[in-house]
BAZALUM-952067 format. One record per residue (C-alpha): residue in one letter; x, y, z. Coordinates in steps of 0.001 Angstrom, whole numbers, plus 500000, padded with zeros to 6 digits. Example, Ala and Ser with C-alpha at 12.3 -4.5 7.8 and 13.67 -1.06 7.14 Angstrom:
% BAZALUM-952067
a512300495500507800 s513670498940507140 
//
This chain:
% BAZALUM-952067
x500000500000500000 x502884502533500782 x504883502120497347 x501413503069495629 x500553506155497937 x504072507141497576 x504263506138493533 x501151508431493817 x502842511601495498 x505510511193493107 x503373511522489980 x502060514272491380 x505266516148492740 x506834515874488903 x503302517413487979 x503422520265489619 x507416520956488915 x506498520704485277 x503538523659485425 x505705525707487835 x508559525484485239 x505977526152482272 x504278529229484492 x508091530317485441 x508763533926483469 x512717533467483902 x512865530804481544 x509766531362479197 x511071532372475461 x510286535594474461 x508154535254471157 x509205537983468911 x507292538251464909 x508779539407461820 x508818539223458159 x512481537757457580 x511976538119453595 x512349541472453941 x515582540935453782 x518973542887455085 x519399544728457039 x516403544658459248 x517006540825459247 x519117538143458193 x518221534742458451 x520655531745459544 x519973528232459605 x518986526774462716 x519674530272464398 x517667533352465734 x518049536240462948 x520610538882463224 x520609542300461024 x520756545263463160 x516699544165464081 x517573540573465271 x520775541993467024 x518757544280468849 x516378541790470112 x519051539299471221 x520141542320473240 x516472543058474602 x516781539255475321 x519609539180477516 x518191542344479309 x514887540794480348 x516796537342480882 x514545535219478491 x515191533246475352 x514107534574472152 x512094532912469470 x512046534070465896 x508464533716464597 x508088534045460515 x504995536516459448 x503766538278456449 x504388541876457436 x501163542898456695 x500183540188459028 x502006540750461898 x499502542674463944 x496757539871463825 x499408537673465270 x499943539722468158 x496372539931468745 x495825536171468497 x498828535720470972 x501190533710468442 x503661537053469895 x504504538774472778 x505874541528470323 x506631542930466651 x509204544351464892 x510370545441461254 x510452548443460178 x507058549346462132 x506897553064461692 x504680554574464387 x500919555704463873 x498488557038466344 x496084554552464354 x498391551758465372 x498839553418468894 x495102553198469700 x495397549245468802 x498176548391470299 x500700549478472321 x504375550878471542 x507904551033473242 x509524553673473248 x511533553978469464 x514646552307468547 x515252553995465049 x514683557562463355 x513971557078459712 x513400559035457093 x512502558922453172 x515003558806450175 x514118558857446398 x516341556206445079 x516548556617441172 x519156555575437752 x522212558076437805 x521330558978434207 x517653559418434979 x516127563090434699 x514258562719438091 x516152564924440700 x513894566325443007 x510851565049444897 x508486567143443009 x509723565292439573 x507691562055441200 x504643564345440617 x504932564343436652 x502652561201434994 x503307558722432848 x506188557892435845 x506599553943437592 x507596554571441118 x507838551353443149 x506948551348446686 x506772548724449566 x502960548248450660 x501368549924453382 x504582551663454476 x505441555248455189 x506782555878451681 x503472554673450178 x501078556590452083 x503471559312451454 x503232558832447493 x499354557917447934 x499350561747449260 x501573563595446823 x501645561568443695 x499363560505440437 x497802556701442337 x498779556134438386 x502358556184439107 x502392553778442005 x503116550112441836 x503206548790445427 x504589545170446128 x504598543278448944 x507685543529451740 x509266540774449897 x510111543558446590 x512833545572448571 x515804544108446618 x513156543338443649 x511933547106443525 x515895548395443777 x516714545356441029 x514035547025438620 x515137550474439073 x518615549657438055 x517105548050435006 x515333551161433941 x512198548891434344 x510719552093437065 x511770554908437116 x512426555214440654 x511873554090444154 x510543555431447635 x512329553475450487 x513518554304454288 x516721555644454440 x518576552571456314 x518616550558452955 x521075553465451173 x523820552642453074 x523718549366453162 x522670548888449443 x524159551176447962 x527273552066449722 x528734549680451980 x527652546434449583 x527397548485446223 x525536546260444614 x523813548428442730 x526248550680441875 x524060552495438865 x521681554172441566 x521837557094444162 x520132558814446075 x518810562440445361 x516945565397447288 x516803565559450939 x516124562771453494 x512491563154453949 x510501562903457150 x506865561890456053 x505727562666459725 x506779564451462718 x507130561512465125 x509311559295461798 x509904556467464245 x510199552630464206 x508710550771467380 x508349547780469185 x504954547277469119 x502756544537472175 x499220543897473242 x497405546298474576 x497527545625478569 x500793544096478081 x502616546887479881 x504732545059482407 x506260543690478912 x506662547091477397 x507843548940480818 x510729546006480794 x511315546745476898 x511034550652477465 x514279549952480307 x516215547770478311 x516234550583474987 x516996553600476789 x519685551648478758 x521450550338475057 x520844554197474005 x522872555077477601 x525945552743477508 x526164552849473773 x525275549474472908 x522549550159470428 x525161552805468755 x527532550140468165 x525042547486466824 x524234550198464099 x527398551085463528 x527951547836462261 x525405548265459772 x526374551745458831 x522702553109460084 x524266555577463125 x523604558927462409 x522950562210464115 x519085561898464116 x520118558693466068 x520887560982468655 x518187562167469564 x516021558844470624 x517112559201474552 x515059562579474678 x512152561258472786 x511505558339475099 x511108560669477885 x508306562191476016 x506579558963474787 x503972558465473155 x503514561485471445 x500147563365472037 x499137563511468190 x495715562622468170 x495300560783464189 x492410560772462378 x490126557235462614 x488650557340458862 x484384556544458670 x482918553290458018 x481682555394454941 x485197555801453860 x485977552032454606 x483251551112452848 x484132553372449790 x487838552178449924 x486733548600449866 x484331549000447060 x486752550569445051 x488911547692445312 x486132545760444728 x485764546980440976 x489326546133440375 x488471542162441203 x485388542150439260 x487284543685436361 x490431541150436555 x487466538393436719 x485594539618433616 x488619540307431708 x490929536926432513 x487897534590431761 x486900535036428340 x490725534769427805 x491076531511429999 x487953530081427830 x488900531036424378 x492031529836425118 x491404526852426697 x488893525944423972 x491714526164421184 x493779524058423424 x491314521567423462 x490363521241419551 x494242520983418727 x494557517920421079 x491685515936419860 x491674517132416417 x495328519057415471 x498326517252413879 x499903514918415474 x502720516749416522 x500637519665418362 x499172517717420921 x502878517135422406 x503325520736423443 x499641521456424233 x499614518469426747 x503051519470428269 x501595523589428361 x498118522106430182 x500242519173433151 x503401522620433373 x500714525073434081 x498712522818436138 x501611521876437897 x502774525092439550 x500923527405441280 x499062530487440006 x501153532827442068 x504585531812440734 x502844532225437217 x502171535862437889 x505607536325439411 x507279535289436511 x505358537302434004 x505754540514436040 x509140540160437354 x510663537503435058 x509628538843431417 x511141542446432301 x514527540856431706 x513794540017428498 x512578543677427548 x509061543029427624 x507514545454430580 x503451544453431507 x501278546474433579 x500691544910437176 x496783544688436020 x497715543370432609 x500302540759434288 x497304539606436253 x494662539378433683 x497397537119431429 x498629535534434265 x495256534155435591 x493881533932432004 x496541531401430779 x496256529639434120 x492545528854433728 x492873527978430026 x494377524670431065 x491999524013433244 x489211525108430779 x491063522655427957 x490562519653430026 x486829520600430653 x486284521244426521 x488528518110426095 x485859516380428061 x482676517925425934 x484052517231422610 x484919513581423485 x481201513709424992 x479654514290421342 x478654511088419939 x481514510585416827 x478983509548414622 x478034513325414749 x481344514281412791 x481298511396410211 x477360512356409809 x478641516218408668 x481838514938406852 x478973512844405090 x476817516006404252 x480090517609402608 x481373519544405250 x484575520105405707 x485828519022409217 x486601522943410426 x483175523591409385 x482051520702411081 x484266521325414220 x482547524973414349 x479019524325413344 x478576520686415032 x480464519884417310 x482270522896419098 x478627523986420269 x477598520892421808 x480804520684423754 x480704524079424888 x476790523808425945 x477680520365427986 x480792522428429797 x478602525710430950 x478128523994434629 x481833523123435467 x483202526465433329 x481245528595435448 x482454526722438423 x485365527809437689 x484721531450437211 x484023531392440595 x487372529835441648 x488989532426439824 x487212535199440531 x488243534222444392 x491760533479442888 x492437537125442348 x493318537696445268 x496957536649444491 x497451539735442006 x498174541349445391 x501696540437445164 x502199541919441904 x500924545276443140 x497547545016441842 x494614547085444355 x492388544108444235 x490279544040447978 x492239541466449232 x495338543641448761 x492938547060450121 x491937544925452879 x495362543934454112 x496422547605453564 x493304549050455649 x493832546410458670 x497957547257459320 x497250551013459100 x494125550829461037 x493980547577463146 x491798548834465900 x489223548839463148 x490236545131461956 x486827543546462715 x484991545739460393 x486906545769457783 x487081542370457724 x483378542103457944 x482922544279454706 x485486542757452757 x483667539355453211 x480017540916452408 x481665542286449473 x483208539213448159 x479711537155449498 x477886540107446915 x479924539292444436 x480485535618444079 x476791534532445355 x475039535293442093 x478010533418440117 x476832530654442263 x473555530529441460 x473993530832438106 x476154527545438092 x473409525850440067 x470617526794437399 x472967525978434556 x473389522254436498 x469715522021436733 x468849523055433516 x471340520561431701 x469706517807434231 x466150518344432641 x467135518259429418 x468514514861429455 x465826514295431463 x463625515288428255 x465729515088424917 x462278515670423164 
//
């Protein structure tokens, strides 16, 4: 009886020990988020390690400070704040320039960087001055939902804009140098690490003055709202690297320490700033969303006549080409099938600019999505044409016809009647698949939506509600439309008479 009471107490000792050392804050990791494909020299990623870049250098230092581990968690920067709302992070980081909108969601350390604005462009191009972005006709690539693209969205033709995704810093600087845009927008900590210390793109400079798009140009840690024993902690650890010099020297390393640097120990004593920030109407949500809204709809209409005329050709020169055409046609339809959509858009907008042919971002995503479907659509005619009874071609062929005529007059229309259901099925899919022209700079609503929720995440639940009634508005009568096609095909093989 005693070695089970005590086999008992034991269980239950080792129990308790294992929650007190999960509950214990000394040796709990500290779960930091960032978007690592943003590259150098926020962050640079090593294998089986925590990040560095001046970023990951300074949390390792915050790290030590509050005597906890540190975990690297991977995020879509546009993402990040939703995962510090969730809880998947105690805290965010990279490149986060401080908002009062942001402010009223969530909560901000004091700041670790001053940035400002540089206008990155060829050495032989014309542009000199900010006011030269304001001339149209212009490409001026932008990272999305940053400081430098609200800054153009204010002060420039929206015609001039192309806005990419955080993963386009090197991508946007890449296409510059090409003379494939005219010029770039970016924070001033890539200039000397770009284009100075690494030179590696030694054709571009800098011109006009360092630009501050705000008066409080800061980047902050931002955590959860109510999470201020966290931030207090944070708030001592930066102004003691700011006292003793360590933060100094882990910019100095990058070549980012500068005088404005200076001045970060006398800002934190005034933190946050009192600017009140302006929370925009559901009105104007509503307006923004719509607007966005259009641009799917047209992308939808536009790519799927392409995708079906397309895909219909496809499908006659299988079944009734030369030999020697099916080969490629059937390698074009399993290659396309085969990789995704959004490496398909990628390569037409970044990878066909190499070989001197430049598309629009809405263009690349009409083609892109278009040529995508039409496989999809082949195998779906492929299927209605071997559908039609044969003895309907040797019946024209009979008649006199020759087989083209008998292709468009017999048989193509019987095949494309018996496809309507699972075409228009797909319509839907790619209507929804627009979504992925986002990373090609194209304002569809996903994109506006993504946009709307980092620069105004205390309003996050409504936009999100919108942008799904929208999308709802918008694919529900596609729906129905497939579901009366379905029926009506139904009865009339129910009643060939």
């Amino acid at each position: 009886m005693k070695p089970l009471i005590l086999t008992r107490c034991w269980i239950v000792g080792v129990l308790l020990s294992a929650l007190a050392g999960c509950s214990s804050p000394a040796t709990e990791e500290l779960r930091w988020g960032a978007d690592a494909s943003g590259g150098e020299p926020y962050l640079v990623e090593r294998p089986g390690e925590e990040p560095d870049g001046f970023e990951g250098e300074l949390v390792a230092y915050l790290g030590e400070k509050l005597g906890r581990p540190t975990k690297f968690v991977q995020g879509d920067w546009d993402g990040l704040p939703q995962f510090l709302q969730r809880g998947d992070v105690e805290m965010i980081l990279n490149g986060y320039e401080w908002s009062s909108e942001r402010e009223k969601a969530m909560a901000s350390t004091i700041p670790y960087y001053v940035y400002h604005l540089r206008l990155i462009v060829h050495k032989d191009s014309p542009i000199r001055t900010w006011d030269d972005l304001k001339k149209p006709g212009l490409r001026i690539g932008v990272l999305r939902d940053t400081a430098a693209h609200r800054y153009l969205m204010e002060n420039v033709p929206e015609g001039n804009i192309e806005a990419l995704g955080a993963e386009g810093t090197t991508t946007v600087l890449t296409r510059v140098s090409n003379r494939q845009m005219d010029a770039t927008v970016q924070d001033d900590c890539l200039v000397p690490w770009y284009l100075e210390r690494k030179k590696l793109f030694p054709n571009l400079h800098a011109v006009g003055e360092p630009l501050a798009p705000s008066a409080n140009n800061y980047y902050v840690i931002f955590v959860r709202r109510g999470d201020e024993a966290l931030r207090e902690r944070l708030n001592t650890a930066i102004r003691e690297g700011l006292r003793d010099g360590t933060l100094r020297r882990i910019y100095e390393r990058y070549g980012l320490w500068n005088s404005a640097q200076e001045r970060l120990l006398e800002v934190s004593n005034h933190w946050p700033p009192a600017e009140a920030g302006i929370t925009p109407s559901l009105d104007w949500f509503v307006w923004q969303l719509a607007q966005a809204a259009l641009t799917t709809v047209l992308l939808s209409v536009t790519a799927m006549p392409l995708a079906m005329t397309v895909g219909l050709f496809i499908a006659l020169g299988r079944l009734y080409g030369p030999r020697w055409l099916g080969i490629p046609l059937a390698v074009y339809v399993e290659a396309t099938r085969g990789t995704p959509v959004l490496f398909q858009l990628m390569t037409l907008y970044f990878g066909l600019p190499l070989l001197g042919i430049n598309l629009s971002p809405f263009w690349a995503g009409v083609i892109g999505l278009g040529m995508n479907y039409a496989a999809y659509e082949a195998e779906n005619y492929r299927a209605g044409l071997l559908a039609v009874p044969i003895g309907q071609m040797e019946a024209a062929l009979a008649l006199g016809m020759s087989r083209t005529t008998a292709l468009r007059r017999i048989i193509a229309p019987q095949a494309i009647r018996l496809v309507i259901p699972p075409v228009t099925n797909d319509f839907i899919s790619l209507f929804k698949d627009t979504s992925v022209c986002s990373a090609i700079a194209v304002t569809e609503l996903l994109a506006r939506y993504r946009t709307l929720t980092v620069n105004f995440p205390q309003l996050a639940l409504w936009t999100l509600l919108i942008t799904a009634c929208l999308y709802l508005l918008m694919s529900y009568p596609l729906s129905l439309l497939a579901r009366y096609m379905e029926q009506h095909q139904e009865d009339e093989e129910d009643d060939p008479a």
